[in-house]
C-alpha positions as CSV (number, residue, x, y, z in Angstrom):
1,X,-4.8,-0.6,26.2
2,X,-1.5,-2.3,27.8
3,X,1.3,-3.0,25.1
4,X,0.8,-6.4,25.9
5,X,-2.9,-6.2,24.6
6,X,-1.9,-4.4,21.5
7,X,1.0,-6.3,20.8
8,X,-1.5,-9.6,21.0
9,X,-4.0,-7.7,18.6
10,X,-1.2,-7.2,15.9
11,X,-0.2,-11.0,15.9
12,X,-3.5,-12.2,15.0
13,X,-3.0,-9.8,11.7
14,X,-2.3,-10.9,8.6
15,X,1.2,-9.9,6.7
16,X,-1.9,-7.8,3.6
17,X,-3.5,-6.5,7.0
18,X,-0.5,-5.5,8.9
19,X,0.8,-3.3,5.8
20,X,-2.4,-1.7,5.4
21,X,-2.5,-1.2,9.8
22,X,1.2,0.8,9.3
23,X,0.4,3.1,6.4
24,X,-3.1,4.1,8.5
25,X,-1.1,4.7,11.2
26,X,1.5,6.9,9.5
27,X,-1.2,8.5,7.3
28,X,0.3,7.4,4.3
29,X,-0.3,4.9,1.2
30,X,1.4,1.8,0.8
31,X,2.3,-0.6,-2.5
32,X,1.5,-4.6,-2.4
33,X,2.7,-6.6,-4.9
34,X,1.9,-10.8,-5.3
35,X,1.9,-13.1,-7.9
36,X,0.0,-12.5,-11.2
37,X,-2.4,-15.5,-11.0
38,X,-3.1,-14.1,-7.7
39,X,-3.9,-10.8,-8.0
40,X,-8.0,-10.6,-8.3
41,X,-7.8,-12.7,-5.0
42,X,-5.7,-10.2,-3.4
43,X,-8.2,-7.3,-4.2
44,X,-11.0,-9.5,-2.7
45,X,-8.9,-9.9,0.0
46,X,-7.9,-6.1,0.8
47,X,-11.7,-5.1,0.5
48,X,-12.3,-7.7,3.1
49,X,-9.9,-5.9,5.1
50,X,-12.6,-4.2,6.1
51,X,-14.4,-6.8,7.7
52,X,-14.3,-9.1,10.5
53,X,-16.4,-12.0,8.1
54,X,-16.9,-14.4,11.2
55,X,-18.4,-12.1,13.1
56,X,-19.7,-9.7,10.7
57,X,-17.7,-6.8,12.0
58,X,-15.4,-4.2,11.2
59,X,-11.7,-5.1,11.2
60,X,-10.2,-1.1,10.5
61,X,-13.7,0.7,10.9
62,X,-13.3,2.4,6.9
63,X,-15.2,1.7,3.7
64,X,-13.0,0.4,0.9
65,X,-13.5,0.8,-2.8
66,X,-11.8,-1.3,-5.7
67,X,-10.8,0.6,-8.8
68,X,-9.7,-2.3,-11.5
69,X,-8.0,-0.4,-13.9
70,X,-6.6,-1.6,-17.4
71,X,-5.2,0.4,-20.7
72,X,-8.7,1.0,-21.7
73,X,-9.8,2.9,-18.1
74,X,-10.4,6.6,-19.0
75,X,-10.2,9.4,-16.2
76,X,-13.7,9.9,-15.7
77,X,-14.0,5.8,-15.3
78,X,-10.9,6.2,-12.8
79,X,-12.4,9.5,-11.0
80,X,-15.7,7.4,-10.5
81,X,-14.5,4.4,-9.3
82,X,-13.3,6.0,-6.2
83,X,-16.3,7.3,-4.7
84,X,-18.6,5.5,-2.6
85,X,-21.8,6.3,-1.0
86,X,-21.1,6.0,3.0
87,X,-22.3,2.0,4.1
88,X,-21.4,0.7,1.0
89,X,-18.8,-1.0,-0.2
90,X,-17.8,-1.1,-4.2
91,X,-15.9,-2.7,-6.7
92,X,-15.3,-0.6,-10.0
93,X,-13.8,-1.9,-13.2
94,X,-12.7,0.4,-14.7
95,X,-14.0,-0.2,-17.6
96,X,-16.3,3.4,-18.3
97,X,-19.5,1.9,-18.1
98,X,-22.1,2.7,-15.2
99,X,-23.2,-0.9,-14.9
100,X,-19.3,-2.3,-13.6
101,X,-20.0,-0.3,-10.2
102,X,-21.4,-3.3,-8.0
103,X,-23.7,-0.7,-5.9
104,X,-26.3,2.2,-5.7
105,X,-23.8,4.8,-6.7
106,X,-23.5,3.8,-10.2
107,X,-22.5,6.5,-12.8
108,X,-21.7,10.1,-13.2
109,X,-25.6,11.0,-13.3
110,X,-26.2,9.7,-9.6
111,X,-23.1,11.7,-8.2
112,X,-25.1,15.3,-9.9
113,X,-28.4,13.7,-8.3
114,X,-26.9,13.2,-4.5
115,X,-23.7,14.5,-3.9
116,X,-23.9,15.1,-0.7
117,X,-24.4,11.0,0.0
118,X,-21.2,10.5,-2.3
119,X,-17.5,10.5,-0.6
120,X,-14.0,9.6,-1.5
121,X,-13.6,5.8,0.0
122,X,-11.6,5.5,3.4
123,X,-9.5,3.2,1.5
124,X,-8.8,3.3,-1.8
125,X,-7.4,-0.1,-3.5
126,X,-6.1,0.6,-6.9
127,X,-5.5,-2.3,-8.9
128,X,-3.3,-2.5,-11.6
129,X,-2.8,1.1,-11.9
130,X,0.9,0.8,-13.6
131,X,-1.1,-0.8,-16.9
132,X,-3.4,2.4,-16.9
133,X,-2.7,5.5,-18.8
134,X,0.3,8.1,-18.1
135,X,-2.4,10.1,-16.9
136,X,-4.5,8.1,-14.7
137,X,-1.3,7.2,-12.9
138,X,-0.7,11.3,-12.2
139,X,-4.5,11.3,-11.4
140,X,-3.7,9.0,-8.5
141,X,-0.5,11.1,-7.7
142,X,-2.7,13.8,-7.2
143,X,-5.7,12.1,-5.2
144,X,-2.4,11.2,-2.7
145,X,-0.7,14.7,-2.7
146,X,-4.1,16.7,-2.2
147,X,-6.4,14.2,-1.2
148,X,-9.3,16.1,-4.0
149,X,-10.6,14.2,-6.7
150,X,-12.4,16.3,-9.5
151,X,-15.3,15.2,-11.4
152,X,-17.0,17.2,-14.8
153,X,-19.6,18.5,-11.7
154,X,-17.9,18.8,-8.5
155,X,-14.5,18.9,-6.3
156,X,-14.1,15.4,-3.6
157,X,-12.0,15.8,-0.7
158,X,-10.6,12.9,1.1
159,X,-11.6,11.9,4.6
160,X,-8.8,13.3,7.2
161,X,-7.4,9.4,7.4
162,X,-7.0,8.3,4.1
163,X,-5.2,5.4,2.3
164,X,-4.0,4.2,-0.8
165,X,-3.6,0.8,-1.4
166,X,-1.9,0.4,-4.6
167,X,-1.8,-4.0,-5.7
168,X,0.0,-5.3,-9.0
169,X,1.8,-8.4,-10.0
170,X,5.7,-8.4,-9.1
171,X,6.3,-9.1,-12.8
172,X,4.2,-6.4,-14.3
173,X,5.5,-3.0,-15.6
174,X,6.4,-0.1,-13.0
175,X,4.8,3.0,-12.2
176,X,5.2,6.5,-13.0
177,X,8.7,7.4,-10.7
178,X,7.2,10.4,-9.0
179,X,3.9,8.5,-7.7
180,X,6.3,5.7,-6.5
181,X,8.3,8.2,-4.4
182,X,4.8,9.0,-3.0
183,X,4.4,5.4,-1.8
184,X,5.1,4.9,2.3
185,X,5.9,1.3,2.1
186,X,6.1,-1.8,-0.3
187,X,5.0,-5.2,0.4
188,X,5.5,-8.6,-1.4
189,X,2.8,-11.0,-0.4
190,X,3.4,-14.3,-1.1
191,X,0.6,-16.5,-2.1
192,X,1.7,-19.8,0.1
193,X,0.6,-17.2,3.1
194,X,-2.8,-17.3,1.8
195,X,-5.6,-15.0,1.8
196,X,-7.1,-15.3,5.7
197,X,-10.2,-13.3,4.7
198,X,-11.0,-14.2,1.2
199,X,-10.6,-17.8,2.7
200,X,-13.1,-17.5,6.0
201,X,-16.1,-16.2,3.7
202,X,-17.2,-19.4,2.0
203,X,-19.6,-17.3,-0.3
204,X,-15.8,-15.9,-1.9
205,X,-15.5,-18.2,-4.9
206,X,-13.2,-17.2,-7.6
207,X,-12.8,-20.0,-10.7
208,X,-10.4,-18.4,-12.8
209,X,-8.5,-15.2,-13.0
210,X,-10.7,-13.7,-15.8
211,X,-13.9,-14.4,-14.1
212,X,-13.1,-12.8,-11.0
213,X,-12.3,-10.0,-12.3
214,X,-15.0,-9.1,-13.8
215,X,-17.5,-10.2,-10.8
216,X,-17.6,-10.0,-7.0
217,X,-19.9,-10.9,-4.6
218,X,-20.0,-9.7,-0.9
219,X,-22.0,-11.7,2.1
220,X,-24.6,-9.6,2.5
221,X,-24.5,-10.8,6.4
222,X,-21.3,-8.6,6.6
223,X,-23.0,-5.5,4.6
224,X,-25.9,-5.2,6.3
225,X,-24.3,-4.4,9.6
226,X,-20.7,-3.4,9.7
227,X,-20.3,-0.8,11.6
228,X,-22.8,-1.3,14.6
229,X,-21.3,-3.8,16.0
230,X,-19.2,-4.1,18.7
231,X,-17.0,-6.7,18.4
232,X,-13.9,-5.3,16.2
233,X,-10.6,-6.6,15.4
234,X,-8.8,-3.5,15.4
235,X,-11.2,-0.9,16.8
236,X,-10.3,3.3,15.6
237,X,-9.2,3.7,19.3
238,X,-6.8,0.7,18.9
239,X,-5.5,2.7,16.0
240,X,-4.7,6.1,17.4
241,X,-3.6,4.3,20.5
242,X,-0.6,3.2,18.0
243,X,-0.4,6.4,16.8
244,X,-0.2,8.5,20.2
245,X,2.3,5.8,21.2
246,X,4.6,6.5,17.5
247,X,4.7,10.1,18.7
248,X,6.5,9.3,21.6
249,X,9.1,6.6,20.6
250,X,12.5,7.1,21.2
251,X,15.6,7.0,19.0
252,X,18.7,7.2,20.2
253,X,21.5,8.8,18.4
254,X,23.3,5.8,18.1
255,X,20.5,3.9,16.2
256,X,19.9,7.5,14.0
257,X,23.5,7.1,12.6
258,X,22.8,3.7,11.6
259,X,20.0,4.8,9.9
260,X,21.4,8.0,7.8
261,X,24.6,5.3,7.4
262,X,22.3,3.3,5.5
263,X,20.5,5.9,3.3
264,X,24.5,7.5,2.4
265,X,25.5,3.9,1.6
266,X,22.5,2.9,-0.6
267,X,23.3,6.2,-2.6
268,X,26.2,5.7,-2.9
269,X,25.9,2.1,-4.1
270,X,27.3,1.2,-7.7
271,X,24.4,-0.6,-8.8
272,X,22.1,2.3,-7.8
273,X,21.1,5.3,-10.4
274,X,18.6,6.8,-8.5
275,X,15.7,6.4,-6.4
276,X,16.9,7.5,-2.6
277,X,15.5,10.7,-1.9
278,X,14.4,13.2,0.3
279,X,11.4,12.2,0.9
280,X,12.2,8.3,0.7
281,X,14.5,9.3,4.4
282,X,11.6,11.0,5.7
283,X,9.2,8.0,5.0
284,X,12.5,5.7,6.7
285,X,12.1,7.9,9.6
286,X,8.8,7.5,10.2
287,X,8.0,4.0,9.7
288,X,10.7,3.0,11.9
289,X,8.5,5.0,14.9
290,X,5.4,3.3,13.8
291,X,7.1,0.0,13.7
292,X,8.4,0.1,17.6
293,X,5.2,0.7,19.4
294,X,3.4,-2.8,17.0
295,X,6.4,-4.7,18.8
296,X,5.4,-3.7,22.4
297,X,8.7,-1.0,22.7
298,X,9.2,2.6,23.3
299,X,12.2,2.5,21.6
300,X,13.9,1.8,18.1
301,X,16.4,-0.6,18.0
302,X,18.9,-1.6,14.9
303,X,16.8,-4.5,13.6
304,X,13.6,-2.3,13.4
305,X,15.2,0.2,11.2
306,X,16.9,-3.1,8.7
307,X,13.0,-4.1,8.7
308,X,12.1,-0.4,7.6
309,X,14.6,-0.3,4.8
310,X,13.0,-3.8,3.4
311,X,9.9,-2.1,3.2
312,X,10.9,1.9,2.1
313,X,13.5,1.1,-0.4
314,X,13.0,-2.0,-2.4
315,X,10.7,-0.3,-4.7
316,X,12.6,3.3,-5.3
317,X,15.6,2.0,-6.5
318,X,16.3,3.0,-10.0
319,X,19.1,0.5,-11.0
320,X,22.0,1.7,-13.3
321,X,23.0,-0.1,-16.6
322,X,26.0,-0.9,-17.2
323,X,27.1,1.8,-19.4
324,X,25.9,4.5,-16.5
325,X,28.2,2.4,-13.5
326,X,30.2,5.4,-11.9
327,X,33.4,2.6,-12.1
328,X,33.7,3.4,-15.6
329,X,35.1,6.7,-15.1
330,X,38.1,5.3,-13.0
331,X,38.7,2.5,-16.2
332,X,36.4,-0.3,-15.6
333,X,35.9,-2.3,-18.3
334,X,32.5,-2.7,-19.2
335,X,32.0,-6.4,-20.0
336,X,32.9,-7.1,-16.3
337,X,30.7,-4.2,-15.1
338,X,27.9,-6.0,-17.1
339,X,28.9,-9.1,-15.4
340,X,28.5,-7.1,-11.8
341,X,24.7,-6.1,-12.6
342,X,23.9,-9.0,-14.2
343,X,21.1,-10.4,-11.1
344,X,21.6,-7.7,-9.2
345,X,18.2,-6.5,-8.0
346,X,16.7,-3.9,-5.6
347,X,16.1,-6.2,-2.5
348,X,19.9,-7.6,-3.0
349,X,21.0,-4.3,-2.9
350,X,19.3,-3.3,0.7
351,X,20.4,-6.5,2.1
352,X,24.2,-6.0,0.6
353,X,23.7,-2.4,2.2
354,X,22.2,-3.6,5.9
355,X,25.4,-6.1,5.8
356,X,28.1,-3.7,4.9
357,X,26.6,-1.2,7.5
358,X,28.0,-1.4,11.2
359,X,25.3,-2.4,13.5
360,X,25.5,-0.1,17.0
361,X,25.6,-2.4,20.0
C-alpha cells in the first residue's frame, strides 16, 4: 500500500476510530472520555467500531465486547463480561445476572460446558470502570499487564493483539493511579463530532440514557457476515502495514531533545505532584512513531510529538494543592499560591509546557 493510499484510509476515520486505530497499532490500551449524557451512545458507537454498517463489513477485523460496569458489578460479573464466543458480538451489564449478556455465551455454566468456543474479546470496551469497585479496577489492571483473565473454572489468555478501550464521562470520578499509568493514550470526544457509526445504522435508536443502557440491538445484516467479506475499511494488512512502517520511522536527535525537554519540564512544573513517569516517556516515545507513518512521513517532526503529549499526559497528571506547591519552601505565601492553582488543569498545563519549550527548527 503507497503512503498516499494509507494516508487516504485514515482521513475517512473518525476522531473514536482513529484512537482505537493507534493503540492497535502500538499494542496498547487507550482512555476515551465524552460527555455524561453521551456516554451509552459512545459504547454503541466503539462496538460498531467493528463494523463497516453500510456494507456489512469489518472496519478493524476484531470482535468487541461491552462490559457496563456500576458499584454493584462483582468480579465474577466483570470476569464474564469479557468473554465472547468467536462471531459474536456482546454487550454485558454488569449487573451479575446471566440474562444481561445479549448472546449464546450467557453465564458461568456455558463457559464449564464449552470452553474451548469461549475467548477473551479482541477488544475489550470497559465502561464506566472508575465507578466499579477498588478491585475490579486492579482486575482490569491485570487483564492489561498479563493479558489472563481467571474464572472459578479456568485461566483466559488474551489474543496476541489485544485492546482496552476504557469510556467514562469527563466529569466522573478517576481511576485507580496505577491502571491509569497503564493507559497508552487519552481521548476527549466531543459530542458536536458525532457518532459516524451509531448514526449510519438506522436500527441504532437510543431514547434516553437509562434505556440504552440497559438494551442494545445489533442489525443482524452486520452479524450474520462480518468477517467474510471483502470489502473492509481498514483491512489487518492495512494495520501491520502501519506497524512495519512505525518500526522504521526516524527521529532525529534534534526532535528527541524536544521531546525529553518536555517530559523534564512537565515534572518539573509547579502545579504538577505527580503523574510523569517512566513508563508515561516510554508510551511518549512510542506514539510519536506510530503517529508519523498515519501522516504519510518517515520522520517525526516537533508538532507530532506536541500532538503526542496532548494525548499521553493529560490524564497522568496528579495536580498539587496548594499547601504541597514546592514555592512554599522558598516563602510563598499561600493565599497567592492558592490563587496560582485556582483553574489550573491538566491540559493547561501541557499546553503552558509545549509553549515554554523551544521548538528545533
Amino acid at each position: 500500500m503507497s503512503s498516499a493510499d494509507l494516508f487516504r484510509k485514515v482521513g475517512e476515520l473518525s476522531d473514536v476510530e482513529l484512537a482505537l486505530l493507534l493503540s492497535i497499532v502500538a499494542n496498547e490500551h487507550c482512555l476515551i472520555q465524552t460527555e455524561p449524557e453521551v456516554l451509552d451512545s459512545l459504547g454503541h458507537e466503539l462496538q460498531l467500531v467493528r463494523f463497516n454498517i453500510n456494507v456489512a463489513t469489518s472496519t478493524f477485523a476484531r470482535i468487541p465486547a461491552l462490559v457496563a460496569c456500576s458499584e454493584d458489578t462483582t468480579l465474577d460479573a466483570f470476569t464474564k463480561g469479557l468473554l465472547v464466543e468467536s462471531g459474536d458480538v456482546e454487550e454485558y451489564n454488569g449487573t451479575g445476572d446471566a440474562d444481561s449478556i445479549k448472546g449464546p455465551t450467557s453465564g458461568l455454566a456455558q463457559s464449564e460446558k464449552r470452553p474451548g468456543k469461549l475467548r477473551i474479546a479482541d477488544i475489550v470496551i470497559l465502561q464506566n470502570v472508575n465507578l466499579a469497585d477498588y478491585a475490579i479496577q486492579i482486575q482490569a489492571l491485570e487483564l492489561i499487564r498479563t493479558k489472563r483473565i481467571y474464572t472459578r473454572t479456568a485461566v483466559f489468555t488474551a489474543p496476541k493483539s489485544f485492546c482496552v478501550a476504557i469510556i467514562q464521562d469527563i466529569t466522573g470520578p478517576s481511576l485507580n493511579n496505577h491502571l491509569l499509568d497503564h493507559i497508552f493514550m487519552s481521548h476527549y470526544h466531543d459530542p458536536e463530532d458525532g457518532f459516524v457509526n451509531l448514526e449510519a445504522a438506522s436500527e441504532w435508536i437510543e431514547d434516553d440514557r437509562s434505556s440504552s443502557s440497559s438494551s442494545s440491538v445489533v442489525r443482524k445484516t452486520v452479524v450474520q457476515n462480518p468477517i467474510n467479506s471483502v470489502e473492509r475499511t481498514f483491512t489487518e494488512t492495512d494495520i501491520q502495514t502501519v506497524v512495519r512502517r512505525s518500526k522504521d520511522i526516524t527521529v532525529t536527535a534534534e526532535v528527541k531533545c524536544y521531546l525529553q525537554n518536555i517530559v523534564t519540564f512537565l515534572r518539573l512544573h509547579r502545579a504538577v505532584d505527580g503523574g510523569i513517569t517512566p513508563r508515561a516517556t516510554k508510551y511518549f516515545d512510542t506514539l510519536i512513531i506510530c503517529l508519523a507513518p498515519l501522516h504519510g512521513l518517515k520522520f517525526v517532526t516537533p508538532s507530532l510529538v506536541d500532538l503526542a503529549a496532548r494525548k499521553v499526559y493529560p490524564h497522568r497528571i496528579v495536580l498539587t494543592v496548594p499547601d504541597r506547591e514546592r514555592s512554599l519552601q522558598y516563602g510563598s505565601d499561600l493565599a497567592a499560591v492558592s490563587a496560582y492553582l485556582e483553574g489550573v488543569t491538566p491540559e493547561s498545563i501541557v499546553e503552558d509546557v509545549i509553549a515554554s519549550v523551544e521548538t528545533p527548527l
